[in-house]
N, C-alpha and C positions, 0 to 999 in steps of 0.2 A: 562465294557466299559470305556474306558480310556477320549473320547470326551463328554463336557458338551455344550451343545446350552444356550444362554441366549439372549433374544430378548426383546428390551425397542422402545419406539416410542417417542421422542422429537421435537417437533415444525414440522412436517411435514417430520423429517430424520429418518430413520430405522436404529438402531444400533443392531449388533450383535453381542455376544461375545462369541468366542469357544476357551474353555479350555484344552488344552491335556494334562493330568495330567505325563501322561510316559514320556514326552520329558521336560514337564515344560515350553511349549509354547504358549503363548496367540493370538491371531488372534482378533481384532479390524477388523471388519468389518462395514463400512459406507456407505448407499445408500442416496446420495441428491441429486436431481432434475436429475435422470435416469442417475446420474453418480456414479460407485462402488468405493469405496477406501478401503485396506487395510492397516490395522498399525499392524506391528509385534511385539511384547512385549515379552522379557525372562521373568524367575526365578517367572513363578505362580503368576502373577499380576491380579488381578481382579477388575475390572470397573464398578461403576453404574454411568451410565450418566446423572441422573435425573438432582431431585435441589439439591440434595444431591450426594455430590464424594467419594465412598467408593473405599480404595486402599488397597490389601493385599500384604505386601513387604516381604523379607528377611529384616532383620535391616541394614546389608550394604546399600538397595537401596531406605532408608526411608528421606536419603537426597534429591535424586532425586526425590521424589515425585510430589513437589510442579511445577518442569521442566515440568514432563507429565502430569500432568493435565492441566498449561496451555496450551504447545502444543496440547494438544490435543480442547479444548474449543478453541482455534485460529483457528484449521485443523475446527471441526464443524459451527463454527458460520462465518466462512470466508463468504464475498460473495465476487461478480467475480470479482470490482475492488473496492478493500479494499483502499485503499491508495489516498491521494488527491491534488496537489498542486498549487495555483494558482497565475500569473504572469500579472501586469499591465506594457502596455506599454503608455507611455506620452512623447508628444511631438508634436510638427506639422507636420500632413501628418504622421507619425508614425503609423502604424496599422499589424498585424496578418493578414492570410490568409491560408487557408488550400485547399489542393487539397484530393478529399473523396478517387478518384480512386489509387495515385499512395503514399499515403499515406506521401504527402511531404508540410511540412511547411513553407510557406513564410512568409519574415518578410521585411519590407522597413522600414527601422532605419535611413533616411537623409544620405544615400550613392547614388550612381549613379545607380547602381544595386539592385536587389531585390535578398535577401540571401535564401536560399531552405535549406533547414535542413530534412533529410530523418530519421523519425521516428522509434522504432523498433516496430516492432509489437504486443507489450506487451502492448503497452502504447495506448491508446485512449485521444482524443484532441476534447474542444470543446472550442466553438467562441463566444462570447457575448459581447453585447453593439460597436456595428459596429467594432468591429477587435483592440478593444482594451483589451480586457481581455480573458485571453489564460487559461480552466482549463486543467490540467494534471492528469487521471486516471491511474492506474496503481494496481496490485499483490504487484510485487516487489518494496518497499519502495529502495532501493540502485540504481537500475537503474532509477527509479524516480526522486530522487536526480541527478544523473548523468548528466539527460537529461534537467533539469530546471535550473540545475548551468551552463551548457553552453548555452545555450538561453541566460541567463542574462549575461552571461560574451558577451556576442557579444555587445552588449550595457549596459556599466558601466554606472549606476546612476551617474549626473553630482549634483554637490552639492546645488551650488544657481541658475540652471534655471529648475533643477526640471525633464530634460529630461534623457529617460533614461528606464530601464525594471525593474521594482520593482517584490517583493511578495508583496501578499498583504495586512500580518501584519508587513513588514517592513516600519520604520520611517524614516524619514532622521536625523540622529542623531546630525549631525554638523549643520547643519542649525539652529536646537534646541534650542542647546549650545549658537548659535551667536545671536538669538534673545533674548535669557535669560540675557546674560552679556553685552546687551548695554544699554545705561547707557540714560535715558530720559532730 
């Protein structure tokens, strides 16, 4: 018989690994939370997913190892929104505002109009401290990025009155600078 079955159980995920030795094709199979995932594997690779990561290579693919192992402990231990980034808005009457239904963000940044920004659907948004602090969930860290660098570009951080759409571990650097080097 060419197929080997190998079944381990970690944190509540079913992994299983079938080996066809004729073909030299691994099969990664992953069951969490009543969702199935396949990872296809060449050249007779073998997996123990415990606490221990056993890999059997050809010596060409002994570079890549350390690659699939990570991906693969990234693919296991993901949860649904990995990714995090959060965005202060300051200023008067400045505030966030989210609509649930059509998944569209409003923002009144001291314009005449109130700006809508339509979300992708990847991305979950949530409101705190009356519509001044905006977090951003998301999978995908790139579209994350994407969609918090233009929010904050709609309103540039102004320097010394402090208005404006920050992150939240960002400083104001020049201000910093101007309070360090005046002179008492």
């Amino acid at each position: 018989m060419n197929l080997k079955l190998y079944k381990q159980e970690l944190n509540n995920k079913y992994l299983f690994n079938i080996i066809d030795k004729k073909t030299k094709l691994n099969i990664l199979l992953i069951k969490k939370n009543n969702l199935n995932f396949k990872i296809y594997l060449l050249n007779n690779m073998f997996f123990n997913l415990g606490f221990n990561y056993y890999i059997l290579l050809k010596k060409i693919l002994k570079s890549f190892s350390n690659l699939y192992i990570n991906l693969i402990k990234k693919f296991i231990n993901m949860d649904i929104y990995n990714y995090k980034k959060e965005l202060i808005i300051k200023g008067l009457g400045f505030y966030f505002n989210k609509n649930i239904k059509t998944k569209i963000l409003q923002l009144n940044i001291g314009k005449t109009h109130l700006i809508n920004i339509k979300l992708p659907l990847k991305i979950q948004i949530k409101i705190i401290n009356n519509g001044t602090n905006l977090i951003l969930k998301g999978i995908n860290i790139n579209l994350l990025n994407l969609v918090s660098s233009s929010i904050k570009m709609l309103k540039i951080p102004e320097i010394y009155k402090e208005k404006g759409i920050y992150y939240v571990d960002e400083k104001n650097k020049i201000q910093k600078k101007y309070i360090n080097n005046k002179k008492f």
